[in-house]
C-alpha positions in Angstrom: 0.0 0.0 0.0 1.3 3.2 -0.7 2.7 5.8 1.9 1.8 8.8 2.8 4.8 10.5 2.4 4.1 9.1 -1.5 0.6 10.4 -1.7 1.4 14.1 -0.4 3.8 14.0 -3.2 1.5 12.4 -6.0 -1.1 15.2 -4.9 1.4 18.2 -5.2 2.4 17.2 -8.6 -1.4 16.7 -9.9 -1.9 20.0 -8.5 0.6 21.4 -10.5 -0.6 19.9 -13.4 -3.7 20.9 -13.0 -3.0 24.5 -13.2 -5.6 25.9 -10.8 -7.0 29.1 -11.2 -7.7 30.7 -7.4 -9.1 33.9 -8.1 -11.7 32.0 -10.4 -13.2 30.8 -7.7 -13.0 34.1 -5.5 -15.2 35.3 -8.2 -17.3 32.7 -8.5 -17.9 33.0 -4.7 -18.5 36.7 -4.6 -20.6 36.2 -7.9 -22.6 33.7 -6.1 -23.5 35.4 -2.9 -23.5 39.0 -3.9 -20.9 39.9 -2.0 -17.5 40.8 -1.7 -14.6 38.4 -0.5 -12.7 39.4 2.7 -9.9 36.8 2.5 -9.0 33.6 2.6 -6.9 31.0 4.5 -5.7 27.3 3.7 -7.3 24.6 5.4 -6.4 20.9 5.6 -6.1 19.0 2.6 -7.9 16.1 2.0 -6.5 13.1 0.3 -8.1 14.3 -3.2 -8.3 18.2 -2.9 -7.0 21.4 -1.4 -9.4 23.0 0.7 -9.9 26.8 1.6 -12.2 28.7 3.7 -13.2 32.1 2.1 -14.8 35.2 4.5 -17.3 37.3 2.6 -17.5 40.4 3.8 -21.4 39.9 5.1 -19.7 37.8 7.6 -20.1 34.5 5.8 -18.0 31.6 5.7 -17.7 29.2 2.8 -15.3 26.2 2.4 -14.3 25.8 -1.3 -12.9 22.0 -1.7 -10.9 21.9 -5.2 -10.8 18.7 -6.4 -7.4 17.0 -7.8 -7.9 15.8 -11.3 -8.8 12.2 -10.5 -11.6 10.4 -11.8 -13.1 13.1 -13.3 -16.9 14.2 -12.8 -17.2 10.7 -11.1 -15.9 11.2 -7.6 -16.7 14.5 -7.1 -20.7 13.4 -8.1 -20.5 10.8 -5.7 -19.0 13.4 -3.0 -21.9 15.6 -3.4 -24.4 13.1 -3.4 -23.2 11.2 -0.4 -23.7 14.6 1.6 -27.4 15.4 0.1 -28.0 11.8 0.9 -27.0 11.5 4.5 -28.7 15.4 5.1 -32.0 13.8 3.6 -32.1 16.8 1.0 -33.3 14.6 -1.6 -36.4 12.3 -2.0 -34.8 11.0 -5.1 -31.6 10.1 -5.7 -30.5 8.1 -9.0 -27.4 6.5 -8.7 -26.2 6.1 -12.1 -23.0 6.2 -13.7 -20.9 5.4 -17.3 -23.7 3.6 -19.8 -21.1 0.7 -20.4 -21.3 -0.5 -16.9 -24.4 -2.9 -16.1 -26.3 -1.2 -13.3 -29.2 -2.2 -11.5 -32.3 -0.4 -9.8 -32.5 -0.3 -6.0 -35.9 1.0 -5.0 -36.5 2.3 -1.5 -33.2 3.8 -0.4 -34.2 6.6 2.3 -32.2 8.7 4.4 -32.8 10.9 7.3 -30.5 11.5 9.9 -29.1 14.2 12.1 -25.7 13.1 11.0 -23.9 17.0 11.1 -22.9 16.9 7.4 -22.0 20.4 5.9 -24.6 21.9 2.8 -23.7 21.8 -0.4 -24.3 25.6 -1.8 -22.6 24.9 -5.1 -20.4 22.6 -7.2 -18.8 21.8 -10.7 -18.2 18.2 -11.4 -15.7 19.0 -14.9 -12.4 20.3 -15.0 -14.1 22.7 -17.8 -14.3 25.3 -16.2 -12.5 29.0 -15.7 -11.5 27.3 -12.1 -9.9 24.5 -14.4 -10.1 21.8 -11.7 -13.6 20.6 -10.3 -14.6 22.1 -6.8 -17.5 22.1 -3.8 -18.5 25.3 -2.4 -20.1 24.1 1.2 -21.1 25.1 4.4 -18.2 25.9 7.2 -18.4 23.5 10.0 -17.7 24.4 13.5 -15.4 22.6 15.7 -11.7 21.2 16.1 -10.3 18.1 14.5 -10.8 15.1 16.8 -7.1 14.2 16.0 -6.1 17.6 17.5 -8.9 17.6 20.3 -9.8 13.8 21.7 -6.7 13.7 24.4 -7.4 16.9 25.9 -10.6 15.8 26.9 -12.2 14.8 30.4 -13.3 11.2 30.0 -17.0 12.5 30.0 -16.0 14.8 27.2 -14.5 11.5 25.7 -17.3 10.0 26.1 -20.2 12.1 24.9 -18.0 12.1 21.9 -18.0 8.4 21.5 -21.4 7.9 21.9 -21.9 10.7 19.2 -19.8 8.3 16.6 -21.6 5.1 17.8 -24.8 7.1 16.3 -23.1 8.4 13.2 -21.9 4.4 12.6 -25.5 3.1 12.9 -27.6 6.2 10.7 -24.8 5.2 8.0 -25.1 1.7 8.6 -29.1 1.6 8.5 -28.8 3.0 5.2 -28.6 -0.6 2.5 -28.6 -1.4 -0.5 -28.5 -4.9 -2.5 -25.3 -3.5 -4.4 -22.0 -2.1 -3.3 -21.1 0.9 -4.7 -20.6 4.8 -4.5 -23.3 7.3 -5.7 -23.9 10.0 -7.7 -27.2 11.9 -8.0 -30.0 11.7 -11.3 -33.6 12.4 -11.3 -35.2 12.4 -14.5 -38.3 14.3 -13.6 -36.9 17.5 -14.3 -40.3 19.8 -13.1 -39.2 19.4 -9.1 -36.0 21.1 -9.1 -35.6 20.2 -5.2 -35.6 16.7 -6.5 -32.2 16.6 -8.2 -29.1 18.5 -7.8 -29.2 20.3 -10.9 -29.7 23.3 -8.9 -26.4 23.1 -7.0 -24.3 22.3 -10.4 -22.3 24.9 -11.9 -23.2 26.9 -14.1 -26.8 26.5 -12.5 -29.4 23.6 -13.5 -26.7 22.1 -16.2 -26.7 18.4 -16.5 -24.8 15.6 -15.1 -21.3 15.9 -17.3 -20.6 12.4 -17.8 -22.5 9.9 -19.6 -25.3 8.8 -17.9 -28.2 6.5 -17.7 -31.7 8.0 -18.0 -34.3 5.5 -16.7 -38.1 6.9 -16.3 -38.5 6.6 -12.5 -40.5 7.8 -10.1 -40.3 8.1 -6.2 -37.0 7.4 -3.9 -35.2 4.7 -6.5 -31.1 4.5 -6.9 -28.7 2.3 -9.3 -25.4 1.7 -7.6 -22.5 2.3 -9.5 -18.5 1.9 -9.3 -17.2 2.5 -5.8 -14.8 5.2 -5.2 -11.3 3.8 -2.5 -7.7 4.7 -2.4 -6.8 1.4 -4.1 -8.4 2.5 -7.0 -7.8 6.2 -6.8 -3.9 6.5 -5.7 -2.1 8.1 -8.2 -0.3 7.4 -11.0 -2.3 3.7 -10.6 -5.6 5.3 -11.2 -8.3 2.6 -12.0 -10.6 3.0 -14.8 -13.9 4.1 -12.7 -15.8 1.2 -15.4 -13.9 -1.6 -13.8 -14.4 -0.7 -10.4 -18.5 -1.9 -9.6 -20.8 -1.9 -9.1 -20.3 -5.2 -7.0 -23.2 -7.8 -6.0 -21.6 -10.0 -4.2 -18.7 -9.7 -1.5 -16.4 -11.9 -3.1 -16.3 -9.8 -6.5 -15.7 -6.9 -4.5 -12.7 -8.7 -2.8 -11.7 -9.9 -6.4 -11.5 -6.5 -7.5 -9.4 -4.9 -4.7 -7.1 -7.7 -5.4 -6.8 -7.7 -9.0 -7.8 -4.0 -9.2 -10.5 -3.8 -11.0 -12.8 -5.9 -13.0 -11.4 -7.9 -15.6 -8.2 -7.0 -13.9 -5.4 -4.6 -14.4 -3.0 -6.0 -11.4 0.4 -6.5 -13.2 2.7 -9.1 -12.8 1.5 -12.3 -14.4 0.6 -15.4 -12.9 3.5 -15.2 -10.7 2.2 -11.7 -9.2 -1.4 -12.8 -9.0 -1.1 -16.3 -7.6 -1.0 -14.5 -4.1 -4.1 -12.8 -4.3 -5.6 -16.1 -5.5 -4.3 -17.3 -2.5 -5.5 -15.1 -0.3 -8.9 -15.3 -1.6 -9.2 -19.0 -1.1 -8.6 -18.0 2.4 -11.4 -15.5 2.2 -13.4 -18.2 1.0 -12.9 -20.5 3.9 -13.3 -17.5 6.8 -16.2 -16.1 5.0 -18.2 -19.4 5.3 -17.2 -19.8 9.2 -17.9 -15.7 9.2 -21.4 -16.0 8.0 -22.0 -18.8 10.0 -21.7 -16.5 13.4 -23.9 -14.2 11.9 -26.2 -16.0 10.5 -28.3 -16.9 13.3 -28.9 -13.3 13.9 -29.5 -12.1 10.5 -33.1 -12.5 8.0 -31.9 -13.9 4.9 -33.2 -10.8 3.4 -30.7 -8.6 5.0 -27.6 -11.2 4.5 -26.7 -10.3 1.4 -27.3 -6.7 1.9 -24.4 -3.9 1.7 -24.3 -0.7 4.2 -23.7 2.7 3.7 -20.5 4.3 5.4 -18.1 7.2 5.3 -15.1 5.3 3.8 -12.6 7.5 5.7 -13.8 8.0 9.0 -10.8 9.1 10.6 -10.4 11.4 13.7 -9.0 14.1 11.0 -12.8 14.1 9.1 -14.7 14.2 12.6 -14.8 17.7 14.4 -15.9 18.6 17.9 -16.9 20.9 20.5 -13.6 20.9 22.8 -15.9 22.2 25.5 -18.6 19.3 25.2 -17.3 16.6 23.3 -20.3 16.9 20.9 -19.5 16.0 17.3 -20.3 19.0 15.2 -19.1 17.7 12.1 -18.3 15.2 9.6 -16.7 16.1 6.7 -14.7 14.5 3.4 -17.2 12.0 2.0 -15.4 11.6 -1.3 -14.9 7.9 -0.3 -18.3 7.8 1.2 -20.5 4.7 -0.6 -22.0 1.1 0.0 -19.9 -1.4 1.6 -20.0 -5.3 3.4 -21.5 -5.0 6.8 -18.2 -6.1 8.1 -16.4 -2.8 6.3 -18.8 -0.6 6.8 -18.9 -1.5 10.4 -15.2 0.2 11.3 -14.6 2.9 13.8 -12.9 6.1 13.5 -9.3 5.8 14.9 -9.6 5.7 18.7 -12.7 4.1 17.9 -11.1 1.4 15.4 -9.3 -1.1 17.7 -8.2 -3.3 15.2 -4.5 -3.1 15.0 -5.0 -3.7 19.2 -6.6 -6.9 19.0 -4.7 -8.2 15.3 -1.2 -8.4 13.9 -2.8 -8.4 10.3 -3.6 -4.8 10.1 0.0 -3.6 9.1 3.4 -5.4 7.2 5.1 -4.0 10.1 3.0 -4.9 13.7 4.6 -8.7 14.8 2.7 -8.5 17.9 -0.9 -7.5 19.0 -1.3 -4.1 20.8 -3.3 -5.5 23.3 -4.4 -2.1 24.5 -1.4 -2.4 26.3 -0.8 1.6 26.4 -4.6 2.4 27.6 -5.5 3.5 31.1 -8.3 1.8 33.2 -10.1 5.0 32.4 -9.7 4.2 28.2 -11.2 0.2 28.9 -14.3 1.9 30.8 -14.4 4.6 27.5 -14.3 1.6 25.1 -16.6 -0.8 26.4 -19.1 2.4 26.3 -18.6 2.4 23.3 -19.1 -1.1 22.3 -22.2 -0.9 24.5 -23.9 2.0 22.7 -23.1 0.0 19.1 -24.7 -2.6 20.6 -27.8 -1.1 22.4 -28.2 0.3 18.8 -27.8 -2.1 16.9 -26.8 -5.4 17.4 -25.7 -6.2 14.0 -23.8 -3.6 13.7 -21.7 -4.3 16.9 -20.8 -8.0 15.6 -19.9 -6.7 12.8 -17.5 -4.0 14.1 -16.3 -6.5 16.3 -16.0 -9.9 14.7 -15.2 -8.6 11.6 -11.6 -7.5 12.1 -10.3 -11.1 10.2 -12.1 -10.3 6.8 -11.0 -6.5 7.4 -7.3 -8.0 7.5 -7.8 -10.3 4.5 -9.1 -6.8 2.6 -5.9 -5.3 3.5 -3.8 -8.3 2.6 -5.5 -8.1 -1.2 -5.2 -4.3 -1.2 -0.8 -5.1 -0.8 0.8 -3.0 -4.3 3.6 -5.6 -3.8 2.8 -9.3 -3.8 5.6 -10.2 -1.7 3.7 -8.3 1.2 0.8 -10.3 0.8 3.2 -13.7 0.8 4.6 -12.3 4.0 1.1 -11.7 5.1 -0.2 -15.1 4.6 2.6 -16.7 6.5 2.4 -14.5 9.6 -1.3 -14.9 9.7 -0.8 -18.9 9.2 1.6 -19.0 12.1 0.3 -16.4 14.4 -3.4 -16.4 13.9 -4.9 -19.7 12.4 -6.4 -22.1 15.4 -5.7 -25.2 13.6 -7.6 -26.7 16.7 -10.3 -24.8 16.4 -10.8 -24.8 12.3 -8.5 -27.2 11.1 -5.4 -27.3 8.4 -4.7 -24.1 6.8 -6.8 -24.0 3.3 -3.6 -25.2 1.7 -0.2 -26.5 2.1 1.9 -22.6 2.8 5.0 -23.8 2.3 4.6 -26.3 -0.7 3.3 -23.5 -2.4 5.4 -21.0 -2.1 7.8 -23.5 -3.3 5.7 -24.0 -6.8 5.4 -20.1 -7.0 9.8 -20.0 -6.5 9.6 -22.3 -9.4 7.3 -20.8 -11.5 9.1 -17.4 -11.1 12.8 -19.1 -11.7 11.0 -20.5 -15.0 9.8 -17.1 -15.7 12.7 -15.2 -15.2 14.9 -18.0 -17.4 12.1 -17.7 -20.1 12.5 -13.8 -20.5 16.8 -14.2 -20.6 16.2 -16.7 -23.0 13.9 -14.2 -24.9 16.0 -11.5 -24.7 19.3 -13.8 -25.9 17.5 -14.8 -29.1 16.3 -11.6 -29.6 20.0 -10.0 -29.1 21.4 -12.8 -31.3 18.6 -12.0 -34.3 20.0 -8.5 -34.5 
């Protein structure tokens, strides 16, 4: 997986690239609300844009997000829609994308919660514009970064904040749908304005700018269409949006964050995908024994059903009061879409344990935290937290916390370098298969990673063999 040291420096050069006009969007803010600017300041980047927060001179505050060129028009749609989603702007949200991607109709997908999300006042979704980069003009949100805030806390700060998330986790996660995928919004009855988003789009009421489908619906109705994740986003190994969903089932979505995308784009051969095949077969096995737990506790209606969550809900993209605790914001939902219940079920960084109780959640961690660095008062603050995911919703609170092992196996397939993910396997082998408990490993480790020696010996000697012909020809 890529570092972050590697993705501040990928962002600086797209930015460069893309040219970006500020004072084209100074106008097109003081355009917009009729009055002057004041100035400006830099906020915190996010992992796809560089963010600013403008002060009219009425007093106003706007944040301007300008968008990297990545994925154009798609992500930024998605963005926008997961915001009016959540806020429960819209009655009807289409979720469409490019016409060569299958899509299917989800009827029935409703949102209302009190989830603090910021309002959208205007966007463009195209690059093709006097900004030259897309961008979201939105609604300033109150409140200090968590990751800045959460230790300065009293623990019933700490806490009113934590049973704040554990709400946010189970509005998102109430939200389903029989696909997994991000969004993006359509309505195709075009005489309710307040039913589409046409009328936040710049220039005002233009059309979606991508290719999209137009089915004749009516009422709250959505088509799920390719999700939006830093395996598929981080540049320069930008995944064609078409190959990337929407899923139906878990295991294609597992297939595709292993062989990014579908058909697949992973390079490498045989010899750099045979570990991801392995991995899966693993998946396969803990899946069944997964479902299993769950099943019991489940309808069969809702098994198969994906969740809605943030995608990035770290402690940088939650804000708070530093005098209450309260959450007064969530912000950055460019990753925001439909996920397994065992995904969408993560906490926020203080809130996500995972790494505590798992050695499989980094190529670096050889032993499990154990909450070994936590105070009494941090286990009293965590089981309160487990407690309100679980007085909410019990699914959910399974879910967050008996699906770490399929969150690891995610990670394993999401490795940029196979040898990581053969490093991966053995640790988890050794360290946290209960042969005892489930039985032999789903294959023989070591034999194969013997065959896959051979088969890359036999690979290498084919290509010197190539190459010798070759330089012998000329």
């Amino acid at each position: 997986m890529s570092s972050c040291c590697e993705r501040t420096s990928n962002a600086e050069r797209l930015w460069q690239a893309a040219n970006v006009d500020v004072k084209a969007i100074e106008i097109i803010i003081s355009s917009h609300f009729g009055t002057p600017l004041s100035h400006h300041a830099r906020m915190d980047d996010g992992a796809f844009a560089r963010v600013f927060l403008f002060m009219l001179e009425n007093g106003m505050q706007v944040v301007a997000r300008i968008i990297l060129p990545v994925r154009e028009s798609v992500k930024t749609e998605a963005e926008v829609a997961a915001m009016e989603l959540v806020r429960g702007h819209y009655r009807q949200l289409l979720l469409c994308y490019c016409d060569a991607r299958p899509c299917s109709i989800v009827p029935n997908i409703v949102a209302r919660t009190s989830i603090p999300v910021p309002k959208v006042y205007l966007y463009c979704g195209t690059p093709k514009n006097p900004v030259k980069a897309e961008w979201i003009l939105m609604e300033y949100m109150p409140g200090l970064c968590l990751a800045d805030g959460f230790e300065q806390l009293t623990y019933e700060q700490k806490r009113h904040t934590a049973t704040d998330v554990a709400k946010i986790m189970f509005s998102l996660f109430n939200i389903t749908s029989a696909e997994c995928g991000s969004i993006s919004p359509y309505s195709g009855d075009r005489s309710d304005e307040s039913l589409c988003h046409n009328s936040l789009r710049y220039p005002l009421f233009t059309p979606l700018f991508s290719p999209r489908l137009t089915p004749t619906l009516k009422g709250q109705s959505g088509i799920v269409g390719p999700i939006n994740d830093l395996t598929f986003l981080d540049y320069p190994r930008q995944v064609d949006p078409q190959l990337c969903g929407p899923f139906n089932s878990e295991r294609s979505f597992m297939e595709a964050f292993a062989f990014l995308g579908t058909p697949p784009t992973r390079t490498g051969g045989k010899v750099s995908c045979w570990v991801f095949e392995k991995t899966l077969e693993v998946y396969d096995v803990v899946k069944k024994i997964y479902s299993k737990t769950q099943q019991s506790e489940v309808s069969s209606s809702n098994h198969n059903r994906f969740h809605f969550a943030h995608g990035d809900l770290s402690d940088f993209n939650i804000l708070i009061d530093p005098a209450t605790g309260a959450v007064t914001g969530v912000i950055d939902w460019e990753m925001a879409g439909f996920r397994p219940a065992w995904l969408a079920a993560v906490g926020g960084r203080w809130f996500d344990d995972d790494s505590e109780r798992s050695i499989l959640m980094s190529d670096f961690q050889d032993s499990r935290g154990n909450h070994a660095e936590e105070t009494p008062a941090d286990a009293v603050l965590r089981a309160h937290f487990r407690l309100r995911l679980a007085t909410l919703d019990a699914q959910l609170f399974r879910h967050h916390l008996q699906g770490i092992e399929l969150r690891a196996l995610l990670y394993a397939c999401c490795n940029e370098f196979d040898g990581n993910t053969e490093m991966w396997l053995e640790k988890y082998r050794d360290q946290e298969w209960v042969v005892g408990r489930r039985g032999d490993f789903p294959f023989d480790l070591r034999e194969w990673i013997h065959e896959r020696l051979d088969l890359e010996d036999r690979c290498v000697f084919s290509t010197a063999f190539s190459s010798f012909l070759t330089s012998k020809g000329n």
